[in-house]
N, C-alpha and C positions, 0 to 999 in steps of 0.2 A: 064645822071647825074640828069637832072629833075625828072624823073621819080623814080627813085632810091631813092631820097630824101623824096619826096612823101609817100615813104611807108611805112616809119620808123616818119612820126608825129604824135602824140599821137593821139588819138583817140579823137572826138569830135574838132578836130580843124584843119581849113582850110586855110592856108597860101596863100591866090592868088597871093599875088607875086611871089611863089616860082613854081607856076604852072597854070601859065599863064596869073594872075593878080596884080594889085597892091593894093588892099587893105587886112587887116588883119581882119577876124570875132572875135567875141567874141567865148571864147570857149561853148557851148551846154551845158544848167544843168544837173546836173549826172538822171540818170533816176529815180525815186522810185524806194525802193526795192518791189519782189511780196508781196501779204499778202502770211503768212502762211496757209498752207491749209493741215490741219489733214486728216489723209488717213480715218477715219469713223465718219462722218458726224451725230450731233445730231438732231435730227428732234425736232417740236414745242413739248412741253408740254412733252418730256422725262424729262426732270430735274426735274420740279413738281411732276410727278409720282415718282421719285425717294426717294424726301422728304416725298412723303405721305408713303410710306414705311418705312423709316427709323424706326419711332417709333415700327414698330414690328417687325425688324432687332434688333433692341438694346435691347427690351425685351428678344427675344428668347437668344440672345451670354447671356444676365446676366443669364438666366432660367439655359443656356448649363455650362458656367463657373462658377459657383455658388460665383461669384466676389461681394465682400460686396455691390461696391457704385459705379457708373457712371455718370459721366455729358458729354453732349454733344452739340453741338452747329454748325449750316451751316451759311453760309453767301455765300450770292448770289447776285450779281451785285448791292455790298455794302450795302446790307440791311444782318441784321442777320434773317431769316426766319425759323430757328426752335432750340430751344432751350430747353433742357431738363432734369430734372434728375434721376438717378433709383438709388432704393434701399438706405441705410442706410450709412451713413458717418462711423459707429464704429457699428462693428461686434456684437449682443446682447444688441444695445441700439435702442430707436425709432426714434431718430430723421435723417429726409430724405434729401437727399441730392436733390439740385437744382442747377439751373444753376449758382447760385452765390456760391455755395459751393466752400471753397480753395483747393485746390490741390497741394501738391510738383508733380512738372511739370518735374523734373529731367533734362535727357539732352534736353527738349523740351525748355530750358532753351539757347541754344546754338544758335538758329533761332533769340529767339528774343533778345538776346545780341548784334549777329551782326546786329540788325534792329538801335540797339543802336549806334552800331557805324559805320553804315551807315550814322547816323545824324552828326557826327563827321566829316565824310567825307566830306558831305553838307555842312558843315559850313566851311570846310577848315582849321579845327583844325589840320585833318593829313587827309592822305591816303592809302589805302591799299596796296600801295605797301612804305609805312615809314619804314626802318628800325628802328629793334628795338633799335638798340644802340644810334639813333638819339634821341630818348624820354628815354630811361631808359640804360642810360651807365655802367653800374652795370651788367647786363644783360648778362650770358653766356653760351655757349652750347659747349660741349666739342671738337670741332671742332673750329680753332680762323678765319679759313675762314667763316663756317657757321657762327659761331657767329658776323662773320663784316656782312653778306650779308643777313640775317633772316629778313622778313618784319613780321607786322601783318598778311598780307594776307595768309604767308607758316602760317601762328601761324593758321588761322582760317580757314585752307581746309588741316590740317592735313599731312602736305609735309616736315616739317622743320627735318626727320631724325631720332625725337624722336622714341624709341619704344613705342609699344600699348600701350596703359594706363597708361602711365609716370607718375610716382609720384602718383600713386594711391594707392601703398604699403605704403608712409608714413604717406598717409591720414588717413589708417584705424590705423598706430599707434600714433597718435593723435599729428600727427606734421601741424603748421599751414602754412596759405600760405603762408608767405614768405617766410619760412625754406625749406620746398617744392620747391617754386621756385628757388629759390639759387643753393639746390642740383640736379637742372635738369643737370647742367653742369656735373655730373660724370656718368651720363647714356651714355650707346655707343650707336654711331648714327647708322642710316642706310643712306642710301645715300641721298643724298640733292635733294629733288624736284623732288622726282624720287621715293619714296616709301609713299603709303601714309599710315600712323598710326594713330589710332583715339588715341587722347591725351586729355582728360580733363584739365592738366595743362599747356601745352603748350597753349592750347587757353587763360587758365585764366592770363596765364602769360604776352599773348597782350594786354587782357580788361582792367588786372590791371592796365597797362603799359600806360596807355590811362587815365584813372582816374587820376592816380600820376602827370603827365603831364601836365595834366589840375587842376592840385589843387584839386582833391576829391579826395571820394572814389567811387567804382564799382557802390556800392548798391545806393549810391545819386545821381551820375550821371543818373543811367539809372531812376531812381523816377522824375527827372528834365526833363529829357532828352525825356522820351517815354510814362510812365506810368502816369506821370501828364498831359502832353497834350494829352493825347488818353483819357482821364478819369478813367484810368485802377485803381481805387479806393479799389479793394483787390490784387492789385499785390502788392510785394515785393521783392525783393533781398536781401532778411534777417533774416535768420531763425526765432527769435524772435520775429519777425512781425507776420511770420505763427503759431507761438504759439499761439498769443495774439487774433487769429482771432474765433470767437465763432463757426461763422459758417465755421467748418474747416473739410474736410477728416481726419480721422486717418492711417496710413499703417497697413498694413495686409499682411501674409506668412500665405502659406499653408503649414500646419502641421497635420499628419495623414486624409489629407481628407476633413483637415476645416480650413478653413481661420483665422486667431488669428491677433490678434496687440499685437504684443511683443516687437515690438523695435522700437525706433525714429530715424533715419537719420536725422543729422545734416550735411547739404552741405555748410555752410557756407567760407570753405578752397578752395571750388571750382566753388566760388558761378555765376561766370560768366558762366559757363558750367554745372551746374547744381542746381543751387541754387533758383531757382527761385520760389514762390510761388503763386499761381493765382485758376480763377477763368474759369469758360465756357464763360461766358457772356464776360469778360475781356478780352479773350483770342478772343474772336470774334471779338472786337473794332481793336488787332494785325493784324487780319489777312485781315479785311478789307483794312488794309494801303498797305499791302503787294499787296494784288489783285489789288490795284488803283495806285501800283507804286509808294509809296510815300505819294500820298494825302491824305487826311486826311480832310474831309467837305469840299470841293471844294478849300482848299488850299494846296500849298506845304511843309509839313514838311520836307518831304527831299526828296534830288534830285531824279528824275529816273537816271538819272549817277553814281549819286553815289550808290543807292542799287543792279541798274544790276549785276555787281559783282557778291555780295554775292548770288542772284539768279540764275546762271548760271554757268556753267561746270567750274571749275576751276584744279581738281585735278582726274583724274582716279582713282576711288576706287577699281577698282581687272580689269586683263582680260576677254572676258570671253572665257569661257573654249568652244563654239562653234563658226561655222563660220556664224552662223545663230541667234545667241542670241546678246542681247542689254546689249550695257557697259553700268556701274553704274557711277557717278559721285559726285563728290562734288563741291558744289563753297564756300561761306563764310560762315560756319554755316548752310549752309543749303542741304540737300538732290537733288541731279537734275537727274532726269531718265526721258526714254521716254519709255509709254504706248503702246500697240501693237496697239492702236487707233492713233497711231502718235502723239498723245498729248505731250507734257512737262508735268509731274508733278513735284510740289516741294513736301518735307515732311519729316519730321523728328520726331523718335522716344525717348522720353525718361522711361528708365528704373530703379529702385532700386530693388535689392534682399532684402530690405528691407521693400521691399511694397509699389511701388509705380509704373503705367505704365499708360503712355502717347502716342501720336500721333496725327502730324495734316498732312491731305493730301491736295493741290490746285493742280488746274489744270487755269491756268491764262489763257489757250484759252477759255476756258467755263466760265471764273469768278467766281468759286465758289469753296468753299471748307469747309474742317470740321474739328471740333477739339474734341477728345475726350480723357478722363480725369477719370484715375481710383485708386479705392486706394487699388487695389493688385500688387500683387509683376505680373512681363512681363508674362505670359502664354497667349497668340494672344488675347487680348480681344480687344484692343484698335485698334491694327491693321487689326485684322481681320474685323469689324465694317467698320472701313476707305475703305480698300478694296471693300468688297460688295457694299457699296454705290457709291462707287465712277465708278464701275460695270453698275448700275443701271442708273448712268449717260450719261456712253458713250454709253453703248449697251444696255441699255432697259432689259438685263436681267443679271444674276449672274453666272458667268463663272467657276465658282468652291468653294468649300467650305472654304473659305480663314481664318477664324477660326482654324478649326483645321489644316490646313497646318502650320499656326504660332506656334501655340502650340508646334503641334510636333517637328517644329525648333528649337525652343525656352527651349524647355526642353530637347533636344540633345545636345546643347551651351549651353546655360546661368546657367544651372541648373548641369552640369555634374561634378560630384566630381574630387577633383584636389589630386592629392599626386598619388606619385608611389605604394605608401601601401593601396589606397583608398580601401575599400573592399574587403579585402585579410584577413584573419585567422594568428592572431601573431603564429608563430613560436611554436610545443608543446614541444618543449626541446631547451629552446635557452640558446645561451652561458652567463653565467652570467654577468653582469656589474661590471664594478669595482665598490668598496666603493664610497658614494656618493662627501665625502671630495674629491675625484680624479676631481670630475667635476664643481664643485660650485667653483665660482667667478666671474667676469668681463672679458666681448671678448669686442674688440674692433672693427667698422668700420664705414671710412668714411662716407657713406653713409647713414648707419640709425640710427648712433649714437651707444653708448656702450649699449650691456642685461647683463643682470644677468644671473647665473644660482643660487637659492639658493635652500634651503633645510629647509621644511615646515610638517609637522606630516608626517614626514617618508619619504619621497619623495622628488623629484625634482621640481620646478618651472621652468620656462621660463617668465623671467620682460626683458620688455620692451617698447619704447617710453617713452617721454616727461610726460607722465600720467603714466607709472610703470605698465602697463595692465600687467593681470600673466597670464598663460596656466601651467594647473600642465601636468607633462611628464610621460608618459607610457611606460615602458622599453620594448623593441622589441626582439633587439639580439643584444648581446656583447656591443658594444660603440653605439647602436644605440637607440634611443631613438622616440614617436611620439608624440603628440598635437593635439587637435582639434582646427583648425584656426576660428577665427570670423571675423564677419567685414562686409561692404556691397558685398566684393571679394572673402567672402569663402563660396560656395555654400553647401547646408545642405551635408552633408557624407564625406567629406575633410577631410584627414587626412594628415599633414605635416609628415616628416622626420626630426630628428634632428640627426644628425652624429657627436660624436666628433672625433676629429684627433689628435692623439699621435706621441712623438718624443720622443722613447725611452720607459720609463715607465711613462715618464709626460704629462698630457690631456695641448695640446698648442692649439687647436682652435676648432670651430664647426661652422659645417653648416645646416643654418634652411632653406629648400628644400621650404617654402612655399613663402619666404624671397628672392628667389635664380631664379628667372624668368629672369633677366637680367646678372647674373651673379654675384649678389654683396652680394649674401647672405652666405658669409663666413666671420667668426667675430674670433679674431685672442689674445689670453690671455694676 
């Protein structure tokens, strides 16, 4: 019986009554855990060599990408150690971009939100696992379980159900965020915490949710919150701020070959996820905190409990397709993979088709990392850049051309024309269209609100959103009609579908194919 009992006491504790004495020890403090110990080992003075290279790593990607403007920036065991900029803020003008030069930082924007409200955490305003319905009762997803059981943290590691880029169709037709937010509710889920979709709104819909909460907004809290005590003195969460700043990037799209600035991106509708406006130098002040865990000049801005979170595995971002390749992750806002060097990196990209691409890579076992900051539209500069260097760091040397690898990725995705007619030859005998009075008036739906169809020197329109945006329509075959989409979502050569659908001899609704990614892009007379 002694013995029996004996075997089954917890570990670390010695009952001598029970086995042959009478007194009781204290239990044994738990033991430390090991250090970590990365499978390839940096040797003295690799990381200096790595930095003395950089400058003619970044020269050459500008020479190869022929990208207007660059700022970049390291920071290394909380010192920024190299900082710098290339090329031209605005395409055909002289003035040079440096490390204080502003940048729309895009979704680079999503790192340092949850840095935001990490501080929140710290302070014990909420936490990442709050439900949202706790702070923002209003608040629904079309699901009434999901919608009781949704914390911030499904809102900010991309879990909560939503499909990809929720609410990013209403952005481009100029619906703002809270309209936006509202209608996340008629989007169909995918399953709860179990698929992950990168959402723009769904994150801004937590950050908002957290502002309101606390009595602000987004853009003030995180000025209060991050970027006044970091000194981050050209950052913003407010477009108008990044107007107002002289020394600013403009964006750029490649067009036949050359880089132009033809449109402004306003992110202000999703400004927690992408809104953010900053500098190289600033963004280095960010990333120091990050690297120190929190600190911030030998004190605690916020807790290391509360931001592990957001820096660490939180959400499976894909399988992977080998039994020998490395899962992707996400935690709160932030990127988390591991290096074939065993390392941890964090890093996240942000992009606009509108001319804007960003990236910052760390590696917190080495303490260092880098941020770099461009004002073209995503073709690998930023990333490929981070790469290399971060190459140079563990291995001393550069394992592949990771430039053009991005590129080519990059402009297989981000760039590849959407519509089923994309690049196709209209029809040379197609069936006539009916008279245009058959098609003009008012379709109805939930979701994006009522278009127009009207009739403008000879032709059809397509009005819609909140601002009456038009697309004149090019007739295809019979009831079928097409568009060229704009927007930050319609990559150059896109061409929509617009179908209408008759009942009888009368035109009762239509569907705009570019509108129709969810399923809701049928608008009904």
């Amino acid at each position: 019986m002694f013995s029996s009992f004996c075997r089954i006491l917890p570990v670390g504790v010695l009952l001598l009554s029970a086995c042959g004495g009478d007194t009781v020890a204290p239990p044994a403090p738990a033991p430390e855990p090991p250090p970590v110990q990365p499978g390839v080992p940096i040797p003295p003075g690799q990381i200096e060599s790595a930095i003395e290279r950089l400058h003619a790593l970044a020269s050459d990607i500008m020479a190869r990408s022929e990208i207007p403007g660059m700022a970049v920036a390291v920071v290394h065991e909380g010192e920024v150690v190299f900082a710098r900029g290339y090329g031209v803020r605005k395409a055909g003008e002289p003035h040079e971009v440096t490390p204080d030069t502003v940048f729309q930082i895009a979704s680079l924007s999503k790192p340092v939100g949850a840095t935001v409200l990490a501080r929140q955490v710290s302070r014990q305003h909420v936490n990442w696992d709050t439900r949202m319905l706790a702070i923002a009762p209003n608040f629904e997803l079309a699901s009434p379980l999901v919608t009781q059981e949704v914390t911030l943290g499904d809102l900010y590691a991309h879990r909560s159900g939503l499909p990809d880029h929720a609410g990013d169709d209403l952005e481009d037709l100029g619906f703002d965020r809270a309209t936006i937010i509202e209608r996340l509710s008629q989007l169909p889920l995918h399953p709860f915490r179990a698929t992950y979709a990168y959402t723009n709104f769904g994150l801004t819909a937590a950050a908002d949710a957290v502002a309101r909460y606390l009595g602000t907004d987004w853009a003030s809290l995180s000025q209060a919150e991050l970027y006044q005590p970091l000194g981050m003195t050209r950052t913003s969460s407010r477009f108008h701020d990044y107007l107002q700043q002289g020394n600013r990037a403009w964006p750029h799209m490649l067009v036949d070959g050359e880089y132009q600035s033809l449109e402004q991106r306003d992110p202000d509708a999703q400004s927690p996820a992408g809104g953010v406006s900053s500098s190289a130098n600033d963004l280095a002040r960010w990333l120091a905190l990050i690297l120190a865990e929190g600190e911030w000049q030998g004190e605690p801005l916020i807790a290391a409990d509360a931001l592990l979170p957001a820096i660490t595995p939180q959400m499976l971002m894909g399988h992977p397709g080998r039994p020998d390749a490395r899962a992707s992750s996400y935690g709160f806002g932030f990127n988390v993979g591991v290096q074939p060097s065993g390392r941890t990196m964090l890093s996240h990209s942000g992009a606009f088709l509108l001319g804007a691409a960003t990236a910052f890579s760390a590696l917190p076992s080495a303490n260092i990392g880098i941020i770099t900051l461009t004002n073209a539209q995503p073709r690998g500069a930023a990333e490929g850049l981070n790469a290399m260097f971060m190459d140079l760091v563990q291995y001393g040397h550069i394992e592949r051309d990771w430039y053009s690898l991005y590129r080519d990725v990059f402009e297989q995705t981000l760039f590849a024309p959407e519509g089923r007619l994309a690049g196709q030859t209209p029809p040379p005998h197609p069936t006539p269209a009916r008279p245009n009075s058959a098609y003009t008036g008012v379709y109805h739906n939930h979701y994006f609100g009522p278009i127009q169809i009207v009739e403008a020197n000879g032709g059809l329109h397509l009005v819609a959103g909140p601002q009456e945006l038009s697309w004149p329509l090019q007739h295809w075959d019979a009831d079928t009609f097409v568009y060229v989409p704009t927007g930050e979502n319609a990559p150059g050569g896109s061409l929509s579908a617009v179908t209408f659908v008759h009942q009888g001899a009368a035109v009762n609704a239509v569907t705009v194919e570019f509108l129709d990614r969810n399923g809701l892009g049928t608008f009904v007379r």
